[in-house]
C-alpha positions in Angstrom: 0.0 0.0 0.0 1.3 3.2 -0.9 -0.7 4.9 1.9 -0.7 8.6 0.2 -4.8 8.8 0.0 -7.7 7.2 0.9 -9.1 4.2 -1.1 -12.4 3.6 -1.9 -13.7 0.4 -3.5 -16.3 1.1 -6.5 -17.0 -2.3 -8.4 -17.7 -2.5 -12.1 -21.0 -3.0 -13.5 -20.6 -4.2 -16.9 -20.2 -7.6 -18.1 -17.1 -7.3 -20.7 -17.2 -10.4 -22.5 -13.6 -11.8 -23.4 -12.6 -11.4 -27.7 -11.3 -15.0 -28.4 -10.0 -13.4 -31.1 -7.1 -11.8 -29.2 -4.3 -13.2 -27.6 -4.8 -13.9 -24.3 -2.7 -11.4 -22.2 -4.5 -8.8 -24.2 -8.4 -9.8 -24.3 -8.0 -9.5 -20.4 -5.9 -6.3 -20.9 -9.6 -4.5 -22.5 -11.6 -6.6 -20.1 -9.9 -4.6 -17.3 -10.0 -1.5 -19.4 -13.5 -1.6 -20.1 -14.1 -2.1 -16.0 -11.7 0.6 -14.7 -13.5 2.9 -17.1 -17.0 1.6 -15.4 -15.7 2.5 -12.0 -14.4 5.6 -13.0 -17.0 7.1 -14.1 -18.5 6.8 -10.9 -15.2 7.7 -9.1 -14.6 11.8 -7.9 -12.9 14.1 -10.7 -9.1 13.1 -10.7 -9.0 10.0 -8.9 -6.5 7.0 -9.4 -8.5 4.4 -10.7 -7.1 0.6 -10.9 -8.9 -2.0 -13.0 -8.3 -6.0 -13.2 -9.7 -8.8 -14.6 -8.9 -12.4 -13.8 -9.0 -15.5 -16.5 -7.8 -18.9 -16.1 -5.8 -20.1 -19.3 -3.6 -22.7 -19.9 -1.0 -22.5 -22.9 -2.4 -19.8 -24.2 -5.9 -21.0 -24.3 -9.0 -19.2 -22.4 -10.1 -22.5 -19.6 -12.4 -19.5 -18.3 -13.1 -17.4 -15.3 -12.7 -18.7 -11.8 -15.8 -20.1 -10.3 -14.9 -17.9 -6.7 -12.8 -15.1 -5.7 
């Protein structure tokens, strides 16, 4: 933790499906994208927004996402 401001947790709301299209590393790259931009723009005017996605892939093959976290 950095500890230089308060965090506040604001979920993502939007279901960002995965493009098989794209290599892996990448698909979950926008996935994240696409939720940190959610959460933003809910978030107070020049906040530090983080976004992350989690996917379960095995040589270089989407398996899918895990069941809990």
């Amino acid at each position: 933790m950095l500890g230089l401001f308060d965090r506040t947790i604001l979920p993502a709301y939007v279901e960002a499906p995965l493009d098989p299209r794209l290599p892996v590393s990448e698909a979950v790259a926008r996935v994240a994208l696409s939720k940190a931009r959610d959460s933003a723009s809910r978030a107070p005017k020049g906040s530090l927004v983080l976004g992350a996605d989690t996917i379960v892939c095995l040589e270089g093959k989407i398996l899918g996402k895990p069941k809990n976290a």
